[in-house]
C-alpha positions in Angstrom: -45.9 24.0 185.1 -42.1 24.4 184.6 -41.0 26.8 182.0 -39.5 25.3 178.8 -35.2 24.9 179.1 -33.2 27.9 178.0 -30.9 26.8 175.2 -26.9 27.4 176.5 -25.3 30.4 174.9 -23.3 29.5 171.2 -19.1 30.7 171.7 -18.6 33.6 169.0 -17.4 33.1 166.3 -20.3 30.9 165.1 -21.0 29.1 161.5 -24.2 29.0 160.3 -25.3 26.6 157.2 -28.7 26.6 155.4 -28.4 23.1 153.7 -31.0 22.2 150.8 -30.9 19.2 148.2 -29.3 21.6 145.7 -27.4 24.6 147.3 -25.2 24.5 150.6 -25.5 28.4 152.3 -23.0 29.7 154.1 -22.8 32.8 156.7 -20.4 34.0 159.7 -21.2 35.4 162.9 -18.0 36.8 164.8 -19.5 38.2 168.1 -23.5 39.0 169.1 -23.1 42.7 168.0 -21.3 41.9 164.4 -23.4 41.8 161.3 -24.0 38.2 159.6 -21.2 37.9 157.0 -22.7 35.8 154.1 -21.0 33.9 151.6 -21.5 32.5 148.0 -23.6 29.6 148.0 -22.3 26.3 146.4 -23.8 23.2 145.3 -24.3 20.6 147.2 -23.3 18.8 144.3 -20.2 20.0 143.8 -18.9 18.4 147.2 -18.7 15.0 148.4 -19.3 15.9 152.5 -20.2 19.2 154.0 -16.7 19.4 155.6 -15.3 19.9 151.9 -17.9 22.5 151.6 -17.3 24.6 154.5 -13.5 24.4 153.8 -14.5 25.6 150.2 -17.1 28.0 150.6 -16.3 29.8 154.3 -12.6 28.9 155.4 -10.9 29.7 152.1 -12.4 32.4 152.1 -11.4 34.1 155.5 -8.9 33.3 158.1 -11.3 33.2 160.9 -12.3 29.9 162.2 -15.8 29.4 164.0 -15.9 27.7 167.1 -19.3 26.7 167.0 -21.9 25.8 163.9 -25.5 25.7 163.4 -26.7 23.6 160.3 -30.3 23.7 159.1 -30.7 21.1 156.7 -33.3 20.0 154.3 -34.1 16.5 156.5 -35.3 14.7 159.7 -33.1 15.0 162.1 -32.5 11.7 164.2 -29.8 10.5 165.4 -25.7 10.8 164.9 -26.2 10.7 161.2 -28.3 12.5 159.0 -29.8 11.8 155.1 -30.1 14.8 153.3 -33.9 14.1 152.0 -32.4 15.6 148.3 -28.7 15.2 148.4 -26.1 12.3 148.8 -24.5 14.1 151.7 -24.8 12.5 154.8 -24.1 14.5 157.8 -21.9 12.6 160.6 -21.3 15.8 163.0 -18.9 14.4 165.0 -16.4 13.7 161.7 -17.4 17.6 160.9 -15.8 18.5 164.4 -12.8 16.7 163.0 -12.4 17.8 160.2 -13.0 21.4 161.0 -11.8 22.2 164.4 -15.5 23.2 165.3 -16.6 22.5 169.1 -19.9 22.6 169.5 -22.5 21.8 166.6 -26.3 22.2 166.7 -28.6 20.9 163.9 -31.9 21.9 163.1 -34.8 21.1 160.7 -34.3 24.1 157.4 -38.2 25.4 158.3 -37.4 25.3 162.0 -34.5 28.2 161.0 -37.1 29.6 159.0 -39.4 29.9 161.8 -36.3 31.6 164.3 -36.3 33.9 161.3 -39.5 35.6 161.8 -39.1 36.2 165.3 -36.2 38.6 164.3 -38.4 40.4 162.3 -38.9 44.2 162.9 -35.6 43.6 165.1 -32.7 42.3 162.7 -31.7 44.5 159.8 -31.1 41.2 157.8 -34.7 40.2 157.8 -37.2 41.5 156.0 -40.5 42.0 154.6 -43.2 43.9 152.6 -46.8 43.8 153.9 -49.6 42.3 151.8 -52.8 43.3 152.7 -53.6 45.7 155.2 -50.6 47.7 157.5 -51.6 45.7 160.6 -48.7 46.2 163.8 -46.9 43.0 164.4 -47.3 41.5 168.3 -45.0 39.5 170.0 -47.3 36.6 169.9 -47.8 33.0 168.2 -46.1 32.8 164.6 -46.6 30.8 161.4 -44.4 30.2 158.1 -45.2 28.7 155.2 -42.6 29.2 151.7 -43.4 27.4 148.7 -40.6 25.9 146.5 -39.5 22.6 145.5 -42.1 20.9 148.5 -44.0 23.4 150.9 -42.9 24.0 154.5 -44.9 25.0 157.0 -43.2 25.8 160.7 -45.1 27.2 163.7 -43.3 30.1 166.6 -45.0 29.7 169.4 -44.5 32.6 172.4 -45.0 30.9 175.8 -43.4 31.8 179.0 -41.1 34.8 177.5 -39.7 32.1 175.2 -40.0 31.7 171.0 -40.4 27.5 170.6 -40.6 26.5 167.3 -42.7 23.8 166.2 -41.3 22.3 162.9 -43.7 19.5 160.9 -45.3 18.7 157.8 -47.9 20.8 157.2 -47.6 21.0 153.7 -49.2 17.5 153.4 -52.5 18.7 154.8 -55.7 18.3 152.2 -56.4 21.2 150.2 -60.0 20.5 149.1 -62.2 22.9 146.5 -64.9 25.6 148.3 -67.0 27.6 145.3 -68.2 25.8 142.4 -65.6 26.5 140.0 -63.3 24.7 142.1 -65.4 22.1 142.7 -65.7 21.9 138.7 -61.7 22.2 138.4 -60.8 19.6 141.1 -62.0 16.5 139.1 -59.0 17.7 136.6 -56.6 17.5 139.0 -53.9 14.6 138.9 -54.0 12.8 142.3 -50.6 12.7 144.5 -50.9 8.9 145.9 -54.2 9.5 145.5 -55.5 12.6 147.6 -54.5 16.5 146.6 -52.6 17.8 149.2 -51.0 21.5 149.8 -47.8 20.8 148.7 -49.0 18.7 145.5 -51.0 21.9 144.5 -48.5 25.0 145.6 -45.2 23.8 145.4 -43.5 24.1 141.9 -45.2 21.2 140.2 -48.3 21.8 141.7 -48.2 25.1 139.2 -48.0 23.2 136.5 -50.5 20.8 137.8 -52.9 23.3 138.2 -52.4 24.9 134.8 -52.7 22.0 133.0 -56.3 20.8 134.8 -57.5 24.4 134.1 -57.1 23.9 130.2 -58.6 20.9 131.0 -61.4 22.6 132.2 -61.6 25.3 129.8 -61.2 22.8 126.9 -57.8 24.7 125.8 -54.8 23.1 124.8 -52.1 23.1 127.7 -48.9 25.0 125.9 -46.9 25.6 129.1 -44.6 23.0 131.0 -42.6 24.8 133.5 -43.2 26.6 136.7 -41.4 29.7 135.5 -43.5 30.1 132.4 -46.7 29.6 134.3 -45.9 32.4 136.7 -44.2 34.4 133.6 -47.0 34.4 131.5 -49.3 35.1 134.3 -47.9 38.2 135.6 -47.5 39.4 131.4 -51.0 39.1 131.1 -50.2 36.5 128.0 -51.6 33.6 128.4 -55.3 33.5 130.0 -55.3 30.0 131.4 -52.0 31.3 133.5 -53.6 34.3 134.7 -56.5 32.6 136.0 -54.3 29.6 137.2 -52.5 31.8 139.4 -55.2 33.6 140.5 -56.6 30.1 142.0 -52.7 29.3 142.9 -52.9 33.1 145.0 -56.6 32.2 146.5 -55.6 28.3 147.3 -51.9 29.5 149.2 -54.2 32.3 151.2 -56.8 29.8 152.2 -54.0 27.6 153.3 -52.2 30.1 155.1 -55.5 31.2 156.8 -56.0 27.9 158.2 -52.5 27.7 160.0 -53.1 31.1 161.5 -56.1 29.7 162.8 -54.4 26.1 164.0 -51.6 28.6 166.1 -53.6 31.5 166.8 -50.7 33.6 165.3 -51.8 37.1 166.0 -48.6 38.0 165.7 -48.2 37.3 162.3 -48.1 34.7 159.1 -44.9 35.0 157.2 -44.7 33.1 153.7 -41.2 32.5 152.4 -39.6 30.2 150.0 -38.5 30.4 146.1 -42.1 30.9 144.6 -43.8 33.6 146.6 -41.5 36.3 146.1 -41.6 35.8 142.2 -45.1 36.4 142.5 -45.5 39.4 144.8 -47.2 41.4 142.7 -50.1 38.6 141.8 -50.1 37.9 146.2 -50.8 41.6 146.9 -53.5 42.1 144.3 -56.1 41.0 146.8 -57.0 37.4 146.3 -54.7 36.1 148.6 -55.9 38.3 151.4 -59.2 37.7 150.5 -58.9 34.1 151.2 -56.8 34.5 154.5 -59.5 36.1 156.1 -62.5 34.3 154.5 -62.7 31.7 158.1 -66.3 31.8 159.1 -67.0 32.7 162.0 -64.0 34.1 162.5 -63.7 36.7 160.1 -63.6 39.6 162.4 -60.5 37.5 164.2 -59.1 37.1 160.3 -58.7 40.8 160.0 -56.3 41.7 162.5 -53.6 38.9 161.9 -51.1 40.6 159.8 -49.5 38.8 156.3 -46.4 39.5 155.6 -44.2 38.5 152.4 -40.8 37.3 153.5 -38.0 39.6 151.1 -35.0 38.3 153.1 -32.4 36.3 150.4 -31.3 33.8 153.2 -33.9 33.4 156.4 -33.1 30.4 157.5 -29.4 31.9 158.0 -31.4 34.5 159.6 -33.5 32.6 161.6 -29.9 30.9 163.0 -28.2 34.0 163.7 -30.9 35.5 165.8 -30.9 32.2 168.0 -26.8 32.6 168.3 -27.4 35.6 169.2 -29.7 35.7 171.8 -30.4 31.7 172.8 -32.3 33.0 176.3 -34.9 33.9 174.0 -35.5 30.8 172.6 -36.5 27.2 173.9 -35.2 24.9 170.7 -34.7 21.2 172.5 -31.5 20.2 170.9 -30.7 17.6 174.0 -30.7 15.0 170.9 -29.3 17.3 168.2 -26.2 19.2 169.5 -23.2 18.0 169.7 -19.9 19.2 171.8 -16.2 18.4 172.0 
């Protein structure tokens, strides 16, 4: 079987943009040995095109000009023009070549980034994490990332053939179902998502506040919280008892999940969870119920306990995530034949 294509080599210096439905990220890469120069994010907005926000965010802000870009935006990726899923922007990279002078543009799904990210990890100063669980060495093997935030991505790494491939998707739309009888109590509580409960409906943003509210349901208390950030507030104050126990399901539910991806890639070499919730909630992840749940995968239990969990601490991965494939693209196999674009 042939071995996967080796991605050409990026020309220094190189742009890198981490491009969601509300902030545009910015960071600058002048040669393979420099360190990633990150910028100020801005709002997407605040701009009507990501040309204006490159000009605004990175070139008036230094006089060197990138000859190459990687983007990893917040949308499908198909074709010569590209919908941000939360944004108005539309992404024509040919007009950004333009409009910016750059020569050679590459775009990739954000979670794909994410997943390049933890393949630096241990090696790149810029990313990092703290352990949960047990210390367990990381291998240069298979790779999974999941972050909660606004939605829930989930992004495989496979290692095949001395290459990292990542394997973007949706995994966040997977079924999340209930497994001891409290749950099973609770789930009837729950307010459907186009009528099944998925991941993403239950562990990203909302889905704390849709937990909360069926476990006052349950209870038979009176729901008194209506934001994410006061769920997860009063649950790590200890001040509200339907929020400690809702995030005590929230921390058992995101372990179970992230069990079952380890298992779906075999990724002894690690499971990685990012995005805007987790790291709020670091303390509540390492107090055991998380790893509890990860490793709870009759009859692979014993299998379980030697995949390490890691919490992602990094402030931008995906920029990360880019920078280690700029930097070293014979270690990666990313098929951008339909998503790269050169003058």
């Amino acid at each position: 079987m042939a071995s996967p294509p080796k991605t050409k080599p990026f020309a220094f210096p190189v742009i890198f943009g981490d491009i969601g439905g509300t902030n545009a990220r910015f960071a600058l890469l002048e040669d393979e040995g420099a360190a990633l120069r990150s910028f100020p994010p801005v709002h997407t907005g605040d701009f009507e095109s990501i040309e204006e926000a490159v000009k605004a965010a990175v070139f008036e802000k230094t006089e060197t000009r990138p000859k190459s870009a990687l983007f990893a935006l917040a949308a499908p990726i198909d074709g010569d023009e590209v919908d941000l899923t939360n944004a108005d922007w539309v992404i024509k990279p040919r007009e950004v070549m333009a409009a910016t002078g750059i020569a050679d543009i590459a775009l990739l799904n954000d979670f794909e980034a994410q997943a390049l990210a933890v393949s630096a990890v241990g090696e790149e100063t810029e990313m990092t994490t703290v352990t949960i669980g047990p210390e367990i060495a990381l291998e240069r093997n298979c790779r999974v990332v999941l972050g909660p935030g606004t939605g829930l991505g989930v992004a495989g790494l496979v290692y095949a053939a001395g290459l990292w491939i990542p394997v973007p998707g949706e995994g966040g739309h997977v079924a999340l179902g209930p497994v001891s009888e409290e749950e099973f109590a609770l789930w009837p509580h729950i307010e459907k998502e186009g009528g099944r409960i998925s991941a993403e409906a239950l562990l990203a943003g909302r889905g704390i506040v849709r937990l909360y509210r069926a476990m006052a349901s349950l209870r038979g208390r009176r729901a008194t919280l209506h934001w994410p950030k006061e769920v997860t507030g009063a649950a790590l104050a200890a001040s509200d008892e339907t929020a400690v126990e809702t995030m005590a399901l929230y921390c058992r539910l995101l372990g179970r999940l992230a069990g079952d991806l380890a298992l779906v890639f075999m990724a002894t070499g690690g499971v990685f969870v990012g995005g805007g919730i987790a790291p709020r909630i670091a303390t509540l992840l390492e107090a055991g119920a998380f790893r509890q749940a990860f490793e709870e995968k009759y009859p692979h239990e014993n299998l379980m306990r030697t995949i390490p969990t890691r919490l992602i601490t990094a402030s931008r991965p995906a920029l990360t995530g880019l920078a280690a494939f700029a930097r070293r693209p014979e270690e990666f196999a990313v098929p951008l034949h339909t998503r790269r674009w050169q003058a």
